[in-house]
Backbone as numpy.savetxt, mean C-alpha at the origin, in Angstrom:
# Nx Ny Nz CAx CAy CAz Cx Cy Cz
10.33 1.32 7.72 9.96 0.12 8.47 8.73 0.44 9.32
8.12 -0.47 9.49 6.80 -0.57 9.94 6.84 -0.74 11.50
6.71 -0.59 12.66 6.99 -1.47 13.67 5.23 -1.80 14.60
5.13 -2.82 15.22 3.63 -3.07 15.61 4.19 -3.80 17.37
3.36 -3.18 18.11 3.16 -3.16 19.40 2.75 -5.02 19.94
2.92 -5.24 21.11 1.54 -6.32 21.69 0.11 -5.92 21.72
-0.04 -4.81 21.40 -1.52 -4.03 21.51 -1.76 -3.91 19.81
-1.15 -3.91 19.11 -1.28 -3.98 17.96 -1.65 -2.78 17.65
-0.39 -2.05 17.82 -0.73 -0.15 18.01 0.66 -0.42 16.46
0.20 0.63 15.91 1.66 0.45 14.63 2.03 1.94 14.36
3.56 1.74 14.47 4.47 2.98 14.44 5.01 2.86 12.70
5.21 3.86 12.05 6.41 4.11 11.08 6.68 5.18 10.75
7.51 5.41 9.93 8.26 6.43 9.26 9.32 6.65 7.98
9.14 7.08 7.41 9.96 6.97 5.99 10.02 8.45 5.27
10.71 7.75 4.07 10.75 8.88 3.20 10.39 8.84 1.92
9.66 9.07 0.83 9.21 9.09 -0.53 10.23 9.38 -1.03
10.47 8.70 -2.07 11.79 9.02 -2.95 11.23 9.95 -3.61
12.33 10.95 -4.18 11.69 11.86 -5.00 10.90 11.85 -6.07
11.38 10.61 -7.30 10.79 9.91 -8.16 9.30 9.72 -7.90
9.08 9.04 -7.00 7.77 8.85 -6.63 6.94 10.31 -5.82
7.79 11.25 -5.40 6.53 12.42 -4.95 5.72 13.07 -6.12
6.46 12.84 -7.29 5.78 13.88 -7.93 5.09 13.45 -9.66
4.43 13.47 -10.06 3.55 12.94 -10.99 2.95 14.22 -11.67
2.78 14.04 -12.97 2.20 14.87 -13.35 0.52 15.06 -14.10
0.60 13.68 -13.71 -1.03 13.71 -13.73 -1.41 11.84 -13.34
-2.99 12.33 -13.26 -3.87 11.41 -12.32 -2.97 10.08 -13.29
-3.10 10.01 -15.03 -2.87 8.67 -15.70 -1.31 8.49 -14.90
-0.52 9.17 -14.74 0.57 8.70 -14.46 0.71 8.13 -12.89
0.09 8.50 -12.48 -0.36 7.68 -11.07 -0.70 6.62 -10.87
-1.91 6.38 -11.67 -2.49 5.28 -12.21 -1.22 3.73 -13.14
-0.79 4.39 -13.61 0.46 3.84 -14.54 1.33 3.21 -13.47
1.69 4.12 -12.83 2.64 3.95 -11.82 2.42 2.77 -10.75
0.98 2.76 -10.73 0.38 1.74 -9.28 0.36 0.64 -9.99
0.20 0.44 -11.25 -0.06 -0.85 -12.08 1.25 -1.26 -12.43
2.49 -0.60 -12.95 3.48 -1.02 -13.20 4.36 -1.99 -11.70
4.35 -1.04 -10.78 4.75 -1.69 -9.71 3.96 -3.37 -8.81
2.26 -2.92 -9.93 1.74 -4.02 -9.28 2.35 -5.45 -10.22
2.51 -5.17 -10.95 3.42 -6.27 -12.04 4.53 -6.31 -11.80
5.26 -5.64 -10.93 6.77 -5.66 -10.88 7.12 -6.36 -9.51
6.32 -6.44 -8.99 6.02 -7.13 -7.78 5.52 -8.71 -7.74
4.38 -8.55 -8.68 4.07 -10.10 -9.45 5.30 -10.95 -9.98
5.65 -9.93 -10.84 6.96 -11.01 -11.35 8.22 -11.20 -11.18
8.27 -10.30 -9.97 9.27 -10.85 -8.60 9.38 -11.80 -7.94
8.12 -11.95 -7.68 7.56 -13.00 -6.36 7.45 -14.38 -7.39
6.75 -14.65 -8.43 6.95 -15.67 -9.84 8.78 -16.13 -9.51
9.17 -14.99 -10.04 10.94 -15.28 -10.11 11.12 -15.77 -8.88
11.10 -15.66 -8.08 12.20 -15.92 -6.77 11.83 -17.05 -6.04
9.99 -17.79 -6.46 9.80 -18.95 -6.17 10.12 -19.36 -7.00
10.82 -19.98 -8.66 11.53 -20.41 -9.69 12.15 -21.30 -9.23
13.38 -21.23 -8.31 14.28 -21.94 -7.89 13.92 -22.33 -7.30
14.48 -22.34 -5.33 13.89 -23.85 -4.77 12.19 -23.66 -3.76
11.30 -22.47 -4.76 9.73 -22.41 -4.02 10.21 -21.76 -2.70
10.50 -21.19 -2.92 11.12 -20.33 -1.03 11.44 -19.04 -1.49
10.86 -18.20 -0.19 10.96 -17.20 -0.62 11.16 -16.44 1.30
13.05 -16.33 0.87 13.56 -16.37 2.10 15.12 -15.54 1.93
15.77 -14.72 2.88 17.01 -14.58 2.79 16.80 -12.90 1.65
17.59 -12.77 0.93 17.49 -11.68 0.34 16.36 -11.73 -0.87
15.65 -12.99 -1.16 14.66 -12.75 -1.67 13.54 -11.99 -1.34
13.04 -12.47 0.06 12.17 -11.72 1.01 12.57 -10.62 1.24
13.90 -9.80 1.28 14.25 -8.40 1.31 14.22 -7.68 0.43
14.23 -8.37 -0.95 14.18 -7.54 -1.91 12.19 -7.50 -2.46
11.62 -8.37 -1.67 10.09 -8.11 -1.71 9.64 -6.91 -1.12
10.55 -7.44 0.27 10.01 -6.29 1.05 10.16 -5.02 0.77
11.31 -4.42 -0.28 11.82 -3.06 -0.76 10.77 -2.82 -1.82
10.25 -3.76 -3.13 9.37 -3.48 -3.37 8.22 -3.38 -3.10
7.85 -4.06 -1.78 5.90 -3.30 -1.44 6.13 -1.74 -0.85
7.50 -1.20 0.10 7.57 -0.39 0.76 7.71 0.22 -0.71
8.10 -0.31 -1.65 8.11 1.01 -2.86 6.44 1.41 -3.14
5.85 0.46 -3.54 4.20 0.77 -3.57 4.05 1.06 -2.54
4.16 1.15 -0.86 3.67 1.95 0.46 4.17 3.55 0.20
5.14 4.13 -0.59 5.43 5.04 -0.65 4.79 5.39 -1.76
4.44 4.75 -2.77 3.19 5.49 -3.88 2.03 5.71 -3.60
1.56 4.54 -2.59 0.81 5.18 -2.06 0.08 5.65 -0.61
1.43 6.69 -0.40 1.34 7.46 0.68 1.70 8.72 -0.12
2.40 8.52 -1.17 2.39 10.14 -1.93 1.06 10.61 -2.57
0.55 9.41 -3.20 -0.75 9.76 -4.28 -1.92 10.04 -3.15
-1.65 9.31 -1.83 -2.91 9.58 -0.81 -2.69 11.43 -0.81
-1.30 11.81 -0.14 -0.77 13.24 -0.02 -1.76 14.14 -0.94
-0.92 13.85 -2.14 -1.30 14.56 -3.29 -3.06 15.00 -3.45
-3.62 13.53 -3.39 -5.26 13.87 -3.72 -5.61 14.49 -2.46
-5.08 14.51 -1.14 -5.60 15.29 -0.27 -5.27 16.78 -0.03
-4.42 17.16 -1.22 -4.11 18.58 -1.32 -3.28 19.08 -0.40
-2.21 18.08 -0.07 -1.39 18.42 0.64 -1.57 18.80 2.03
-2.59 18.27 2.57 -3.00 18.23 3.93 -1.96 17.83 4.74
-1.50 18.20 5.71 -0.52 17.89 6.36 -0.56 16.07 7.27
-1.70 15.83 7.72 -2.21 15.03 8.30 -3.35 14.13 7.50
-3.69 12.86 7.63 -4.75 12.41 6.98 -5.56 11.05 7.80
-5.99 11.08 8.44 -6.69 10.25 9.00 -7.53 9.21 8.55
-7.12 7.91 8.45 -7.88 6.88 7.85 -8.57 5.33 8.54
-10.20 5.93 8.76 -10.56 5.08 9.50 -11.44 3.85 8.68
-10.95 3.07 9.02 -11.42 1.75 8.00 -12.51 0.73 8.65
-12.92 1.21 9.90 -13.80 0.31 10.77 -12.65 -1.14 11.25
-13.85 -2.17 12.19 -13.13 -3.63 12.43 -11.71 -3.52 12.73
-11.70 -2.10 13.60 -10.70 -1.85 14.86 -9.46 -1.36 13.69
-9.01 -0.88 13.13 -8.32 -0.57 12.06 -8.47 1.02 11.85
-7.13 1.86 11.73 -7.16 3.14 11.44 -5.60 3.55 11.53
-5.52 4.44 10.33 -4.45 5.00 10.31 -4.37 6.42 10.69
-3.02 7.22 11.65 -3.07 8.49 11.06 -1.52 8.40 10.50
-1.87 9.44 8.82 -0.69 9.37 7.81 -0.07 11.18 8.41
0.71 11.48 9.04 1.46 13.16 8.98 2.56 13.08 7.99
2.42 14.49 7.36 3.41 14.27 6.33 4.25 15.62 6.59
5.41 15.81 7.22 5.94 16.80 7.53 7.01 17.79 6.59
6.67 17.02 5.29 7.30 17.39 3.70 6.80 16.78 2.90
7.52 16.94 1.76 6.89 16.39 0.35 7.01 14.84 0.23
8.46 14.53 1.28 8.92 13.36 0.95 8.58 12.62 2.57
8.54 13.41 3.90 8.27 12.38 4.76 7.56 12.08 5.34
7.12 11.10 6.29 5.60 10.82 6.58 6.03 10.05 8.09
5.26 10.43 8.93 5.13 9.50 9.92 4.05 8.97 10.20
3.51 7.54 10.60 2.16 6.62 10.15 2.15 6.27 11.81
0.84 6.11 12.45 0.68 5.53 13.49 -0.80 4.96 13.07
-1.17 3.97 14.21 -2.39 3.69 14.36 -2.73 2.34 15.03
-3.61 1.56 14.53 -3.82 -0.21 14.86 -4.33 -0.33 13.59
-4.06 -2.25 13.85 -4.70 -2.77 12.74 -5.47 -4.10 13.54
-6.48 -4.37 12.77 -7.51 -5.44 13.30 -6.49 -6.87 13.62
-6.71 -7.31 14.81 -5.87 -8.87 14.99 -6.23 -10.21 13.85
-7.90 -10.05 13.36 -7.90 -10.66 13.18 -7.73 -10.71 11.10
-7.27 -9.41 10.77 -6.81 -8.97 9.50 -5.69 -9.21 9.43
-4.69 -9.62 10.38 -3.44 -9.91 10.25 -3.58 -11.26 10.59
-4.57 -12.45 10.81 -4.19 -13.56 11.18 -4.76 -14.51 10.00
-5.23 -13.27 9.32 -5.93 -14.29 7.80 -4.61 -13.93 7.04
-4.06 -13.08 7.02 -2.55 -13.55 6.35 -1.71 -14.99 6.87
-1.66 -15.84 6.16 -0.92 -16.99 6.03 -0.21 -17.54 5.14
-0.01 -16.76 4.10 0.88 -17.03 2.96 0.78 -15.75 1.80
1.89 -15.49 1.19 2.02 -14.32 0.64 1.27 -14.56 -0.89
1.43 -16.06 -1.36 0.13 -15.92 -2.55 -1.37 -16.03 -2.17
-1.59 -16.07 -1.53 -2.93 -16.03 -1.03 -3.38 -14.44 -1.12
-2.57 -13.90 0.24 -2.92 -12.36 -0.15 -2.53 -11.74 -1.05
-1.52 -12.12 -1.93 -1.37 -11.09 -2.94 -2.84 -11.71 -4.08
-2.85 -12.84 -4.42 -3.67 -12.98 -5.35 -5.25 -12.71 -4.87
-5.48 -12.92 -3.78 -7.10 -12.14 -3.45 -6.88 -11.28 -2.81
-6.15 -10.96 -1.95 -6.78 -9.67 -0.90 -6.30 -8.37 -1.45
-4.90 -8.62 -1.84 -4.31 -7.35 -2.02 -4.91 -7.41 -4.60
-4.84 -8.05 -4.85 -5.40 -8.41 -5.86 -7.07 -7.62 -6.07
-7.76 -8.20 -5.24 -8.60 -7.46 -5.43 -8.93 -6.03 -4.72
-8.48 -5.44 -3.67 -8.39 -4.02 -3.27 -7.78 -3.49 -4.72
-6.81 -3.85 -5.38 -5.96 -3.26 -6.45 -6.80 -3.01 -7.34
-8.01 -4.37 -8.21 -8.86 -4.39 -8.93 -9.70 -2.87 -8.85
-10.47 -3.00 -7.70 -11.52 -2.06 -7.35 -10.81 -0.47 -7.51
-9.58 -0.28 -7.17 -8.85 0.92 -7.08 -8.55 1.14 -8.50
-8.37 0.40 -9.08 -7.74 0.83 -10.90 -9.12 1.19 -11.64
-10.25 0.05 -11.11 -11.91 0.26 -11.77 -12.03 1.80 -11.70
-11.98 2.21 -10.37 -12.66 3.64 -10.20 -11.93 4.68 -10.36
-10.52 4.55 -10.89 -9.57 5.36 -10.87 -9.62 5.32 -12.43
-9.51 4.18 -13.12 -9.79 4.44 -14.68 -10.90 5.29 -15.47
-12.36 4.70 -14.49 -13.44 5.06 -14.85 -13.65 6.86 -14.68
-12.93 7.09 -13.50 -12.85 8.33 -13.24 -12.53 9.17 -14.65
-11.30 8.24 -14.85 -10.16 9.32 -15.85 -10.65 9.39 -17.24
-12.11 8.60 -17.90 -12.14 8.59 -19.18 -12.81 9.81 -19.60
-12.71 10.56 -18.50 -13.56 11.97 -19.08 -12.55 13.25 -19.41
-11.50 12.82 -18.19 -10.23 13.62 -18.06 -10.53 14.59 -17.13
-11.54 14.66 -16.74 -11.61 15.53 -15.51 -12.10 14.75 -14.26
-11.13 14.97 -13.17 -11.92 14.24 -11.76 -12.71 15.02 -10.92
-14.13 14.46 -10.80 -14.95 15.74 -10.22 -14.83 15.16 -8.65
-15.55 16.15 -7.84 -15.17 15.76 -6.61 -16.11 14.36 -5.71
-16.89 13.98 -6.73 -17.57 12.44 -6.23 -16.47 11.30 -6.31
-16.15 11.75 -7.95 -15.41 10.89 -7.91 -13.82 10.76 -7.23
-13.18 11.73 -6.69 -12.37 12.23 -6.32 -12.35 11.53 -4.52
-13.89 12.00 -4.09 -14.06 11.08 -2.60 -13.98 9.82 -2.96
-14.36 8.47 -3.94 -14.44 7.59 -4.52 -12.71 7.12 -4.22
-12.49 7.74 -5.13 -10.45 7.18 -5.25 -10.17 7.17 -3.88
-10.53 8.16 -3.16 -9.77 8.05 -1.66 -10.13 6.55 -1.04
-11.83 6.81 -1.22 -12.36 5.40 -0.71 -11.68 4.43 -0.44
-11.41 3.90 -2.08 -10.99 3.23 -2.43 -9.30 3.03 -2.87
-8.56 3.82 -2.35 -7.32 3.54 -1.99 -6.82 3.28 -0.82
-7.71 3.48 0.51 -7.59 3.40 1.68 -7.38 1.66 2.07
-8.22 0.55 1.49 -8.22 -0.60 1.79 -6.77 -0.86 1.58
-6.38 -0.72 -0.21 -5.40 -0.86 -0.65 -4.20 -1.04 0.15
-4.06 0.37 0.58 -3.38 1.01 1.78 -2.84 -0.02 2.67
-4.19 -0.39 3.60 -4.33 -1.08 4.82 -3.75 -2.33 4.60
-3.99 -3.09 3.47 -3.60 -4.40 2.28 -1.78 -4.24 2.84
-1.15 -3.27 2.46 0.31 -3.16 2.08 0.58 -3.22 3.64
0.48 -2.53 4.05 0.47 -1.90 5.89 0.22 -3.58 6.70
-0.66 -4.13 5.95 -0.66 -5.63 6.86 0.22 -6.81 6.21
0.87 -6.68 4.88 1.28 -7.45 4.60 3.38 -7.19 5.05
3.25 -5.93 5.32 4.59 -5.36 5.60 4.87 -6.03 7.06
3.51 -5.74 8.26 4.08 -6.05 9.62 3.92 -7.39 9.53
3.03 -8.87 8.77 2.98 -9.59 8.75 4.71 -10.40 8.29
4.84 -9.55 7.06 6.44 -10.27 6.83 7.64 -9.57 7.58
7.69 -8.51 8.18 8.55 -8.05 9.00 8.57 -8.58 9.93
7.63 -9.11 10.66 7.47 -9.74 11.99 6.89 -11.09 12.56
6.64 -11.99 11.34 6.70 -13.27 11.36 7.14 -14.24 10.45
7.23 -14.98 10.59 7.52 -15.87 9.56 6.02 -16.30 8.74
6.13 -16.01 7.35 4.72 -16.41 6.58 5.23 -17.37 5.40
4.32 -18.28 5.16 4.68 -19.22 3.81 4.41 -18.57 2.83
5.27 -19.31 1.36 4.77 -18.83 0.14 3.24 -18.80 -0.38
């Protein structure tokens, strides 16, 4: 769980399932971020089906799947940083994370996020289909493009980080947004 201040200071902590710490290569990472990004799509499809609401254990069982993608990627961040214990992610427009990872599987997250990045969230198809939609786009582009050689050199290697960091920030605002207010479909 995510928790966010009146200062808009944000606390969490969790644990990576084991499943998800460990990968055995970049495609399966890659695989992994795309499967869940469809598994998430056609969750959210399903559960507006019935009566367009998306409330009660529907919204809980959303929320278990983004924290499942927040834990892929807080492992795959881990991983490409070589197991750095700590990882610091500053995104500008008052926004920054620090990720500590005190094992394979746990992590404690602090930081802020911009007020006004959480007030353009107003409905969960909106951000999933552009904001978090396209951070996803740009992250699979450079993560594919990377991989057609089979080796990741270290340009491209700063690149993926780049560009998983928004991603990141995407999940991280859409978590305290539905944890802590009420948002439309």
């Amino acid at each position: 769980m995510i928790e966010i201040d009146k200062k808009l200071n944000i606390t969490g902590k969790g644990m990576i399932p084991d499943k998800l710490a460990v990968k055995e290569s970049y495609r399966e990472w890659l695989e992994s971020i795309i499967g869940l990004y469809q598994e998430i799509s056609h969750y959210y499809k399903e559960a507006l089906s019935g009566d367009g609401r998306l409330i009660g254990l529907e919204k809980n069982e959303l929320l278990l799947k983004l924290e499942m993608f927040l834990h892929t990627l807080l492992s795959m961040i881990q991983y490409l940083n070589k197991n750095k214990p700590q990882v610091f992610i500053p995104t500008g427009n008052d926004t920054s994370l620090l990720i500590q990872y005190s094992s394979a599987s746990l992590w404690i997250m602090s930081g802020n996020i911009d007020k006004h990045r959480l007030k353009e969230i107003r409905n969960f198809s909106d951000w999933f289909n552009h904001y978090f939609s396209d951070a996803l786009k740009l992250f699979v582009s450079t993560f594919g493009e990377s991989l057609k050689d089979g080796i990741i050199n270290q340009k491209e290697h700063d690149q993926i980080l780049r560009d998983i960091y928004p991603l990141l920030i995407e999940i991280v605002a859409i978590l305290v947004v539905m944890q802590h207010t009420e948002i439309s479909n």
